[in-house]
C-alpha positions as CSV (number, residue, x, y, z in Angstrom):
1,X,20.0,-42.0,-12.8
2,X,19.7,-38.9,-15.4
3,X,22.4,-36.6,-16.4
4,X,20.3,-33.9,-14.9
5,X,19.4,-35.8,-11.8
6,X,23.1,-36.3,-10.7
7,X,24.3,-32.9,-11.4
8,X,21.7,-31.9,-9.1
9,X,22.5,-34.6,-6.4
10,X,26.0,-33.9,-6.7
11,X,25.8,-29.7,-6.0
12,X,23.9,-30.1,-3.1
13,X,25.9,-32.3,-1.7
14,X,28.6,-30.1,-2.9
15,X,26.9,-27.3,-1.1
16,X,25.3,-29.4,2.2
17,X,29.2,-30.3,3.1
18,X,31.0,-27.0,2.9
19,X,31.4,-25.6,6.3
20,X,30.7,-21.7,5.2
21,X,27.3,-23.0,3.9
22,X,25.1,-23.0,7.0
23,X,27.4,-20.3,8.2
24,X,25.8,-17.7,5.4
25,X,22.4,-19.5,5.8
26,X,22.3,-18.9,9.6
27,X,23.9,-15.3,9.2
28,X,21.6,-14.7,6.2
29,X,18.5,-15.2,9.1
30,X,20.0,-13.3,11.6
31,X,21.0,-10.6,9.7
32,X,17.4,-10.1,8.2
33,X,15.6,-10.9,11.8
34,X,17.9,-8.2,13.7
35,X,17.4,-5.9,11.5
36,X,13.7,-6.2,11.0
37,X,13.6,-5.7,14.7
38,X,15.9,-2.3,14.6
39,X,14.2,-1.1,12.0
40,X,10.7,-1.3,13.4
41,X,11.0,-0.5,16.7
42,X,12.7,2.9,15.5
43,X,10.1,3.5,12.9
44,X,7.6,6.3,14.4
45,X,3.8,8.0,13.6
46,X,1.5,9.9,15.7
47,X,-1.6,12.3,15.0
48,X,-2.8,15.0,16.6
49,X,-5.6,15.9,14.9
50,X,-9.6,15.9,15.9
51,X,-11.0,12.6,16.1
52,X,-14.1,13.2,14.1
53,X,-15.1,16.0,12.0
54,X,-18.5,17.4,10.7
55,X,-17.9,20.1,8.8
56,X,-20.0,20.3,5.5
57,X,-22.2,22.9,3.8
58,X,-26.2,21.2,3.9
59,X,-29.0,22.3,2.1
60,X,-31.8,20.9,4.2
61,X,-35.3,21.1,5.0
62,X,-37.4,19.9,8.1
63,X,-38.7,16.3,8.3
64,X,-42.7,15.8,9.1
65,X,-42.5,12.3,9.7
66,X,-39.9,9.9,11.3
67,X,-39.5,7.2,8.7
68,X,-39.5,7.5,5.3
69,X,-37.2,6.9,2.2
70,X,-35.0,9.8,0.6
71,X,-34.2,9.7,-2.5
72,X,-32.0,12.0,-4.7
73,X,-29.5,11.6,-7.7
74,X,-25.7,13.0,-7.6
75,X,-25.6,14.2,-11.3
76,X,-22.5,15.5,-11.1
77,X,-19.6,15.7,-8.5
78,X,-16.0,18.0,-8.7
79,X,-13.2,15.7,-8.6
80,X,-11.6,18.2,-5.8
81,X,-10.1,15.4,-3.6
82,X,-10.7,11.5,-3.9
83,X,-12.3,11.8,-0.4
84,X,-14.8,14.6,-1.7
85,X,-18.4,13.6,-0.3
86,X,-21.6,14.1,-1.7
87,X,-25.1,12.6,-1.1
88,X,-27.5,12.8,1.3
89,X,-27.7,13.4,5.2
90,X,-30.3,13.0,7.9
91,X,-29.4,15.2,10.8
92,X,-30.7,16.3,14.6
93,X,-30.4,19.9,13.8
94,X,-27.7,21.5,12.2
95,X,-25.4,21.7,15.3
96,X,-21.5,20.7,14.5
97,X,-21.4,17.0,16.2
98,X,-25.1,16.2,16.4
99,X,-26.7,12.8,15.9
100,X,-26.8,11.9,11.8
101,X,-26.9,9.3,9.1
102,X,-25.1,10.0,5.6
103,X,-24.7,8.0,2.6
104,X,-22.7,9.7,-0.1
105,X,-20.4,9.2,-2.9
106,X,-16.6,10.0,-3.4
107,X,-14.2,10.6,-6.3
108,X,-11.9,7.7,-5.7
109,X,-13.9,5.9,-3.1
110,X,-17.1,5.0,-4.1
111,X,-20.0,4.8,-2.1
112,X,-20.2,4.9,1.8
113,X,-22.9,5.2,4.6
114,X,-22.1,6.3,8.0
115,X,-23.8,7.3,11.1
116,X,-22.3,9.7,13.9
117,X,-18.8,9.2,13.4
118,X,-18.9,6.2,14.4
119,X,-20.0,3.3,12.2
120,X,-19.9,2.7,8.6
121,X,-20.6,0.8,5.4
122,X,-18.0,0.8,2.6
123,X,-19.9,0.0,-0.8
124,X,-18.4,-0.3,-4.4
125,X,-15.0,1.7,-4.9
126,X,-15.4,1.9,-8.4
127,X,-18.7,4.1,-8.0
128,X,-18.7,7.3,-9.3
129,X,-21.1,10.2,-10.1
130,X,-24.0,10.0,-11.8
131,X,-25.5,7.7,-9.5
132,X,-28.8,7.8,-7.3
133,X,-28.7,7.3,-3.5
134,X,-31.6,6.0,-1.4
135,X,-31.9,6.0,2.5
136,X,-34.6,4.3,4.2
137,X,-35.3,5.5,7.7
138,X,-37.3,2.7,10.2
139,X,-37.1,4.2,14.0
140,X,-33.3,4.8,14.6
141,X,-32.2,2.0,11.9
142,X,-31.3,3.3,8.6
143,X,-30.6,1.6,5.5
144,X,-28.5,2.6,2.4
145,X,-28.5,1.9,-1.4
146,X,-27.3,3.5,-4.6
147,X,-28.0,2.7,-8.1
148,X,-26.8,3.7,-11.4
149,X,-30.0,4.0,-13.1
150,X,-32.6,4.3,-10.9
151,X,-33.8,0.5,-11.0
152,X,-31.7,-2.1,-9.9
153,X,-30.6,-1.2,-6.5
154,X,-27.9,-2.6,-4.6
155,X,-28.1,-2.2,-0.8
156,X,-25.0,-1.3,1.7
157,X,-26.7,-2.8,4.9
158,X,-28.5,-0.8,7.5
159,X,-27.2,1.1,10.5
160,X,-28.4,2.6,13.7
161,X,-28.4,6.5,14.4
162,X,-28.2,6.8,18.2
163,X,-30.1,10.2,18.7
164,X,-32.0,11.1,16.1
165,X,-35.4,12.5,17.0
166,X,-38.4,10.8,15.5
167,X,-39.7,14.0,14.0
168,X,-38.6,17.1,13.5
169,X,-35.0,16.1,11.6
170,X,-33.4,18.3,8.9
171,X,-32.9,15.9,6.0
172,X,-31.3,17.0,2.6
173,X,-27.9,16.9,0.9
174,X,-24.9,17.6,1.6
175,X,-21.1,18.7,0.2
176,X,-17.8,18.6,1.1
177,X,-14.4,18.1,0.7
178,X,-11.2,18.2,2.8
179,X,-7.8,19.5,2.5
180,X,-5.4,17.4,-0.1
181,X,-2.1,16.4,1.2
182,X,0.0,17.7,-1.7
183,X,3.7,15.5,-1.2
184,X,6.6,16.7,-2.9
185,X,10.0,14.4,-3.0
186,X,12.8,16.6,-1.9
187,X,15.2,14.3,-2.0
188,X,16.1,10.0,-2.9
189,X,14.4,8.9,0.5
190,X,13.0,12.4,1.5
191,X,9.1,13.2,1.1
192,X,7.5,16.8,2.2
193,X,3.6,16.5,2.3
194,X,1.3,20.0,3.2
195,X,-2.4,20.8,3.2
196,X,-4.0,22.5,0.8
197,X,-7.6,23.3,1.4
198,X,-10.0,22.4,-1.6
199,X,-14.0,22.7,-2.4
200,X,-16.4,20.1,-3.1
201,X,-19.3,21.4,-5.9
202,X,-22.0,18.7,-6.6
203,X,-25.5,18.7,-8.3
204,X,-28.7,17.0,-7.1
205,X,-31.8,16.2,-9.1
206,X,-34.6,14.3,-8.7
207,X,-34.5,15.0,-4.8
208,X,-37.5,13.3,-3.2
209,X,-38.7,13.7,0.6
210,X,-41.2,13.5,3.2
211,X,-41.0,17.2,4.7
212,X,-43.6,19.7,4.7
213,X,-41.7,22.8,4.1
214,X,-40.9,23.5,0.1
215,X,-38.2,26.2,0.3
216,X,-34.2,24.8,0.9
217,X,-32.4,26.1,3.9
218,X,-28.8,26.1,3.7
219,X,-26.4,25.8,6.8
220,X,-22.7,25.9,6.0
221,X,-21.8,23.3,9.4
222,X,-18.6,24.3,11.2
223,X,-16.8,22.7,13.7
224,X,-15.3,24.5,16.9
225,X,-11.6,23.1,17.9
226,X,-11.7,21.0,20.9
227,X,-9.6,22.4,24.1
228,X,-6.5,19.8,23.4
229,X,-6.5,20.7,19.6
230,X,-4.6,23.3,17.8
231,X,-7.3,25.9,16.0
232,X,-8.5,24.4,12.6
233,X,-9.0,26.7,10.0
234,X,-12.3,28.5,8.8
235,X,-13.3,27.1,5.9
236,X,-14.7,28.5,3.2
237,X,-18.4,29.6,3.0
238,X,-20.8,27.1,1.0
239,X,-23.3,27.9,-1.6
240,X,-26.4,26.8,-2.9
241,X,-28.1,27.4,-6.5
242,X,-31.6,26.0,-7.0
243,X,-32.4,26.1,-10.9
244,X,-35.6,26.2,-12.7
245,X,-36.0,22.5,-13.6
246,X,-35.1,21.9,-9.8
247,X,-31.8,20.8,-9.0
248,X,-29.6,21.8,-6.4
249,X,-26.0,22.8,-6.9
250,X,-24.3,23.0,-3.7
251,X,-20.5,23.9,-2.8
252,X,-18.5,23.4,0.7
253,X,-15.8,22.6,2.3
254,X,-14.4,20.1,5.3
255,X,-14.8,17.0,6.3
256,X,-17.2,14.5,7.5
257,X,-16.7,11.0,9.5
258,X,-14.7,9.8,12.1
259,X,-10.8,8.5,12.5
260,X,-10.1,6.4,10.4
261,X,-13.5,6.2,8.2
262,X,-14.3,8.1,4.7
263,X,-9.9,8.9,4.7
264,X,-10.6,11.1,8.3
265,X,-6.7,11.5,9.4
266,X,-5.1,10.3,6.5
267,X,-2.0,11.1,5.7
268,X,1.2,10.4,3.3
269,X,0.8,6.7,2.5
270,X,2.7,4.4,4.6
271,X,3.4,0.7,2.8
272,X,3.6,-1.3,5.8
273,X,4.6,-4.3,4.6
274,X,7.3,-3.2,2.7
275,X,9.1,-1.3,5.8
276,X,8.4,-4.7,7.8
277,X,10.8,-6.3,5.2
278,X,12.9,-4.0,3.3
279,X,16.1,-3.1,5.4
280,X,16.1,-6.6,7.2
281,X,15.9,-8.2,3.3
282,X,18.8,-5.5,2.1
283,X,20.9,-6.7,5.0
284,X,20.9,-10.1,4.0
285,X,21.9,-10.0,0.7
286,X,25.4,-9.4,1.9
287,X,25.6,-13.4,3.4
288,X,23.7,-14.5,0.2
289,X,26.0,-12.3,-2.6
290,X,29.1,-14.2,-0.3
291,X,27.5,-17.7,-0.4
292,X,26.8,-17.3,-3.3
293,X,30.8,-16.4,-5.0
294,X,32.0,-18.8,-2.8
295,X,29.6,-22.0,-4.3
296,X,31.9,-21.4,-7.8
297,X,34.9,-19.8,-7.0
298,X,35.9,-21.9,-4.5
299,X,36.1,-24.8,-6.8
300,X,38.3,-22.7,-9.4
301,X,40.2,-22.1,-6.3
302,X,41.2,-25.4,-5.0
303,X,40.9,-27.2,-8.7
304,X,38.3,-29.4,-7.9
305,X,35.9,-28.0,-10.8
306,X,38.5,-29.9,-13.5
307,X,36.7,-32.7,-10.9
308,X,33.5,-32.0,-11.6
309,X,33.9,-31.5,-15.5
310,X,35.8,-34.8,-15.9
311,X,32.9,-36.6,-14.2
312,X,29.9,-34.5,-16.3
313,X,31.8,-32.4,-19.2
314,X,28.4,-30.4,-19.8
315,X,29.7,-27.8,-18.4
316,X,26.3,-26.0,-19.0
317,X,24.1,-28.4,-17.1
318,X,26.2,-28.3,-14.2
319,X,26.2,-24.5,-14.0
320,X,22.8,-25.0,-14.1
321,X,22.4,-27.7,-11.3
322,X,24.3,-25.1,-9.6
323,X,22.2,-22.5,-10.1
324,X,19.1,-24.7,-9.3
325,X,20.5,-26.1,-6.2
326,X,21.8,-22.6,-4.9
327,X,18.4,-20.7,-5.3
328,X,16.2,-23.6,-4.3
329,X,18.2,-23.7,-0.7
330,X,18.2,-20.3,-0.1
331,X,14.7,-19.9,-0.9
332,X,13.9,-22.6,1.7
333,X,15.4,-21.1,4.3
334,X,15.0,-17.5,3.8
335,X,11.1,-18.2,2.7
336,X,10.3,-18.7,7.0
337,X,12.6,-16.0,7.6
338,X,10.9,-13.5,6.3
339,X,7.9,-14.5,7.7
340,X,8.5,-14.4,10.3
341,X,10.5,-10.9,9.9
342,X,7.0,-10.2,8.8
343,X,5.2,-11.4,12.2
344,X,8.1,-10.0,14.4
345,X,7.7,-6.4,13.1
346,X,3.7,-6.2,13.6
347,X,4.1,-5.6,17.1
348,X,6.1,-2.6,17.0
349,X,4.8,-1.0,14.2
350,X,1.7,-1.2,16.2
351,X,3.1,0.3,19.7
352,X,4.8,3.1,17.5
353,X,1.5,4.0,16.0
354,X,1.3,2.1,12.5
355,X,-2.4,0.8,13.6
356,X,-5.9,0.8,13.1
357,X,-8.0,3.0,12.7
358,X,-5.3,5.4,10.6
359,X,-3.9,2.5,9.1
360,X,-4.7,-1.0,8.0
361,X,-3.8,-4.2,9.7
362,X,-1.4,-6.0,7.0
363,X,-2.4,-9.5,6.8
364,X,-0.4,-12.8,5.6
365,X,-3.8,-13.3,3.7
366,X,-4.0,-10.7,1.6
367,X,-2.5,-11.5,-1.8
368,X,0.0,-8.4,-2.0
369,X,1.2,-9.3,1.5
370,X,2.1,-12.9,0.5
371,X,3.8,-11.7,-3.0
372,X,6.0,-9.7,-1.0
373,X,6.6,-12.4,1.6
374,X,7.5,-14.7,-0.8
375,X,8.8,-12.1,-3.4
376,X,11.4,-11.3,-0.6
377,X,13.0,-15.0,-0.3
378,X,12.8,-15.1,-4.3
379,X,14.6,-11.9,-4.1
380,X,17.6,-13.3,-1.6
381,X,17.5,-16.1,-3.6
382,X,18.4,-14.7,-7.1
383,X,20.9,-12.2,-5.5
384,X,22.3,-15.5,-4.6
385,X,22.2,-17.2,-8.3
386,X,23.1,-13.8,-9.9
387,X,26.1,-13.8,-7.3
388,X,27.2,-17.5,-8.7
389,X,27.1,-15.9,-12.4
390,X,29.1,-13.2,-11.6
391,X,31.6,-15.6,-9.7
392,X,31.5,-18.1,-12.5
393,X,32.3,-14.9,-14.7
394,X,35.3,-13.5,-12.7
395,X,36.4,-17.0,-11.2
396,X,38.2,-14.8,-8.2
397,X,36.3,-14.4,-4.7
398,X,37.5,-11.1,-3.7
399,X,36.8,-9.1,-7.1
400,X,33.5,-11.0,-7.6
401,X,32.1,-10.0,-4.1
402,X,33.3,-6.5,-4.7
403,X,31.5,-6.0,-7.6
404,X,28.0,-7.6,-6.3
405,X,28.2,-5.3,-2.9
406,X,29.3,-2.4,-5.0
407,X,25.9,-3.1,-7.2
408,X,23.7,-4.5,-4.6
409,X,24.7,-2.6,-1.5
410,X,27.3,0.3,-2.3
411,X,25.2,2.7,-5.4
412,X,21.7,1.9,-3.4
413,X,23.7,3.6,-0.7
414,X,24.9,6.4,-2.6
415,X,22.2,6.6,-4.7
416,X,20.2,7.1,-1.4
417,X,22.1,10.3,-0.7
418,X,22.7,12.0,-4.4
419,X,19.7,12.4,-6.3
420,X,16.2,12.0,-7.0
421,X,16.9,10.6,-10.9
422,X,19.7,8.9,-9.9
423,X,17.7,7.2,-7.1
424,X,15.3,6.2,-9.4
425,X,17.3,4.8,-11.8
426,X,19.2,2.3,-9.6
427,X,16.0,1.4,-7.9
428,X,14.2,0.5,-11.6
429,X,17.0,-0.7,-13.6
430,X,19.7,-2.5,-11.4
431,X,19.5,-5.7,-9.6
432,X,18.0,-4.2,-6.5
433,X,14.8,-3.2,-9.0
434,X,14.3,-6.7,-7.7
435,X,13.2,-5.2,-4.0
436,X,10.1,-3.4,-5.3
437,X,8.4,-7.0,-5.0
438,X,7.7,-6.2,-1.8
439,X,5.3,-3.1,-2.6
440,X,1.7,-3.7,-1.5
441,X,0.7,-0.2,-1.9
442,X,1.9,2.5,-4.8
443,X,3.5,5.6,-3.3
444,X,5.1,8.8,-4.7
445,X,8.5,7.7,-4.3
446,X,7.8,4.1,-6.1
447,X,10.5,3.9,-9.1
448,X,9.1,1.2,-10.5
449,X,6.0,-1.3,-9.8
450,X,6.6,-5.3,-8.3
451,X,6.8,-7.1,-11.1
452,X,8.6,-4.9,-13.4
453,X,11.4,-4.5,-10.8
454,X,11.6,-8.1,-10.4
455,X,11.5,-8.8,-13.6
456,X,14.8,-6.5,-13.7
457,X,16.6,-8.1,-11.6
458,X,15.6,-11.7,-13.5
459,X,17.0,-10.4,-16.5
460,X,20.0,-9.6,-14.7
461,X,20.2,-13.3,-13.5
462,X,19.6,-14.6,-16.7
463,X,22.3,-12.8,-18.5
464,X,24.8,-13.3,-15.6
465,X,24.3,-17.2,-16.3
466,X,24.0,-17.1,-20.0
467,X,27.5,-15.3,-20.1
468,X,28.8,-17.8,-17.3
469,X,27.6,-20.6,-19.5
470,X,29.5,-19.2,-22.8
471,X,32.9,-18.5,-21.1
472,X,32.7,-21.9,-19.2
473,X,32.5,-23.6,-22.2
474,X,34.8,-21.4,-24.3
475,X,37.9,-21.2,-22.0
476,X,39.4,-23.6,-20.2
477,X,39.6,-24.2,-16.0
């Protein structure tokens, strides 16, 4: 057997037989699974806003015939909000919450197609003005597609408008754009958010149609409050600026789509994966930062490491198989931990609100949902390792778990309740940097992104052992 080898086989037996072991392991689980569960189930969101809005300014004329394709080209679109829409709209009238099929463009979006509120098609994100849209109306089935120059178009799908009339429709283009949540951190933890009303300005241009009428009508489309809704405000009056070469400029303000669809009702982003694992994870660390001072300490303790270095003087390689064997077993076992941490909290979150249509259904499929997943063991598991270096370092339990909850739990505390820029720091450049693995989405008060503040906390690892390894082999047991 290899010198390697039987460091490794004899630290985990080392580890298997010490009582305290599945003690930390067990309280490790439990500490993460309880707190999940506390933590969710007081976690809150609600809305009270409408459920759909159409509020837009149109420039529109009156339809001849029931089918027919539409064609026009958004030369240019105001970056006024990522959720700004432009394009083109087929309408019953131009009555607030009448029958109609859109397809438009965004800022930050892309392209989308929707009909009555209700039903949508979400097209390439990365789609920006200039680019030409194209509906094709057949009865009450419509079908979207863009293209960036006019030739090669790509299709969305095709949708069905429940009440459109089969002549007689207004059909032209549209603009809005709806209030930006401006967010503000006022504090480590503390996020203010409030709505500032914005307007969308777009120009159309090569605008093709079958409707009799030549001359553009324009109807700034306003929404009345519904009885169980607080008053919304006015907003402002649209315009519309035909030019010689024929384009339409158009200006307006509001929203159009349904809950959920086109960023109706969103809000201050919410990473839901993250709040599904970050206090349980923090909790845990404080049976991994103890099992993991005791592994080495211990030893120096009760002598036994003269033992070990009599039977394999590389001191090195065994702090190493320590190390190895250490992380490996609290990776397996906090690995279906906090999956399960991740399955427990879904349920709550939902009841409390966190659910479609205002917010997505996190999913152990998606890539940044597994990262974090498995980013979160990883984490408790070099907590664990950096806990052995620090132990190996001191070679005294008591000062050694001091310092790690002092770092790991104690200045994240404080840190919490102090300052923005100290906040920041101790969440990008201490071990808990580490944590950020379990972002999925990038919010304001993100110090750091996943693999940077991992990366942190492996350098922190790594120098923890490195130093271990020198005084190990420079001073004596």
């Amino acid at each position: 057997m290899s010198g390697p080898v039987r460091a490794l086989r004899a630290e985990w037996t080392k580890l298997r037989s010490v009582r305290s072991t599945a003690f930390a392991l067990i309280a490790m689980v439990g500490l993460l699974l309880l707190m999940t569960i506390a933590s969710a189930s007081g976690s809150s969101t609600s809305y009270d806003g409408p459920k759909a809005y159409d509020t837009l300014t149109f420039a529109h004329r009156t339809t001849t015939t029931g089918d027919g394709t539409y064609t026009a080209r958004v030369a240019s679109q105001k970056n006024s909000s990522p959720w700004a829409k432009a394009g083109l709209l087929l309408k019953d009238g131009t009555k607030s919450g009448s029958s109609y099929a859109a397809l438009m463009v965004t800022p930050g979006h892309g392209v989308r197609m929707m009909t009555d509120s209700k039903h949508e098609l979400v097209g390439d994100s990365d789609v920006k003005a200039p680019v030409r849209l194209r509906m094709t109306r057949a009865g009450q089935r419509v079908t979207g597609a863009w293209s960036a120059d006019g030739r090669t178009w790509h299709t969305l799908g095709t949708l069905t408008v429940a009440d459109l009339p089969a002549t007689g429709a207004e059909a032209g283009v549209f603009v809005t754009s709806p209030k930006r949540s401006v967010e503000k951190r006022t504090g480590p933890t503390e996020i203010s958010a409030h709505p500032v009303p914005t307007t969308g300005r777009a120009t159309f241009d090569h605008v093709t149609m079958p409707v009799g009428q030549r001359s553009w009508s324009r109807t700034d489309i306003v929404q009345p409050p519904e009885k169980s809704e607080p008053p919304m405000d006015e907003p402002a009056p649209g315009t519309l600026h035909r030019a010689a070469s024929g384009a339409l400029t158009v200006t307006g303000s509001g929203d159009l789509g349904g809950l959920g669809m086109a960023g109706v009702g969103a809000g201050p982003g919410v990473d839901l994966v993250k709040q599904s694992l970050d206090d349980g994870t923090q909790l845990a660390t404080l049976a991994v930062i103890a099992l993991g001072v005791l592994f080495v300490t211990s030893e120096y303790k009760t002598g036994t490491l003269r033992t070990t270095f009599t039977a394999s003087p590389r001191r090195g390689r065994v702090l190493a198989a320590k190390a190895a064997v250490l992380g490996g077993a609290v990776f397996v076992v906090a690995l279906p931990a906090t999956v399960a941490a991740f399955l427990l909290a879904r349920p709550y979150q939902r009841d409390n609100g966190f659910r479609p249509p205002l917010f997505d259904n996190p999913s152990l499929t998606d890539p940044a949902g597994i990262r974090a997943v498995v980013g979160s063991a990883a984490f408790l598991a070099l907590i664990a390792v950096l806990s052995l270096g620090v132990g190996a370092l001191l070679r005294r339990t008591v000062p050694a778990i001091v310092l790690m909850f002092m770092a790991v739990v104690v200045l994240p505390l404080v840190a919490a309740t102090t300052s923005i820029a100290l906040g920041d720091f101790v969440s990008s450049a201490t071990p808990v940097a580490g944590m950020a693995i379990q972002q999925t989405v990038h919010l304001i008060d993100s110090a750091t992104t996943p693999w940077a503040g991992f990366g942190v906390l492996c350098l922190y690892v790594a120098v923890a052992l490195v130093a271990a390894r020198f005084r190990l082999v420079r001073r004596d047991v």
